[in-house]
C-alpha positions as CSV (number, residue, x, y, z in Angstrom):
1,X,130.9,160.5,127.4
2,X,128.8,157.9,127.2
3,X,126.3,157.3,124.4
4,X,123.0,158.2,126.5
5,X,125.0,161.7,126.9
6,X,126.1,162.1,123.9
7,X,122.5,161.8,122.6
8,X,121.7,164.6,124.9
9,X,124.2,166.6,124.2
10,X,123.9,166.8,120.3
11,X,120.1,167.0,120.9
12,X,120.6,169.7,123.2
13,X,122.9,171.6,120.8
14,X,120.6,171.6,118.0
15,X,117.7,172.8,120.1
16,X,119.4,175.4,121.6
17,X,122.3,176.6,120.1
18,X,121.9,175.5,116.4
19,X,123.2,179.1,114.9
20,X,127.0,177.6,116.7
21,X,128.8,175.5,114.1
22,X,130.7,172.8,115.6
23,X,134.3,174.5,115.3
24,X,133.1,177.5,117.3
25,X,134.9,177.5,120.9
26,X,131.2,178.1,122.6
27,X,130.3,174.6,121.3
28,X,133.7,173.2,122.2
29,X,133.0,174.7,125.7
30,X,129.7,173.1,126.0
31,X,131.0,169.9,124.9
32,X,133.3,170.1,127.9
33,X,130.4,171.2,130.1
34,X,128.6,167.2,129.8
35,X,132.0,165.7,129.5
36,X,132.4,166.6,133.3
37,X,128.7,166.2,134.2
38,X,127.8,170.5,134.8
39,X,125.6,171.2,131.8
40,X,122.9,171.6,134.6
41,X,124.6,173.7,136.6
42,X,125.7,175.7,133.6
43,X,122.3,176.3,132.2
44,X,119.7,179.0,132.6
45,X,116.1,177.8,133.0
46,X,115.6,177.9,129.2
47,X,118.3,175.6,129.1
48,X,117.4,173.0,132.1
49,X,114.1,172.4,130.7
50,X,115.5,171.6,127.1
51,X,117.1,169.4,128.8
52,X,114.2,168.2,131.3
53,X,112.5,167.7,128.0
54,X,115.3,165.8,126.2
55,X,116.1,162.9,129.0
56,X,113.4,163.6,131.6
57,X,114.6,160.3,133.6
58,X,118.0,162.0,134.1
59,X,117.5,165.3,135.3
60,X,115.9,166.6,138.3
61,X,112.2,168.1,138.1
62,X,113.0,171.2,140.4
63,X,114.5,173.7,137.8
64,X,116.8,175.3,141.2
65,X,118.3,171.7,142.4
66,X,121.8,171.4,142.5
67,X,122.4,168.6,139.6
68,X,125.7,167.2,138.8
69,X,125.6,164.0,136.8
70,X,128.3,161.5,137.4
């Protein structure tokens, strides 16, 4: 990842899954889900407008668009 994504991702993390610790395999899976670019596709609408909110220049304003970032 690059450092743009890892900002996200960590900001992400702490917004909406604080309560994981960073041992726990759900955060390990997440991790793994911006590594390949599907943390869009893999969120709920809670989730896409954290991040909507977190790096608005990077993800798409329609909360149903197909979004994989390369």
């Amino acid at each position: 990842m690059d450092n743009k994504t890892i900002k996200i991702f960590k900001e992400y993390m702490e917004k909406r899954f604080s309560h994981v610790e960073i041992e726990d395999p759900y955060y390990k899976e997440w991790e793994k889900r911006f590594k390949k670019g599907m943390e869009w596709q893999n969120s709920d609408y809670t989730g896409r407008a954290m991040l909507k909110d977190i790096a608005y220049d990077v993800y798409p304003n329609d909360k149903d668009d197909f979004f994989i970032r390369k």
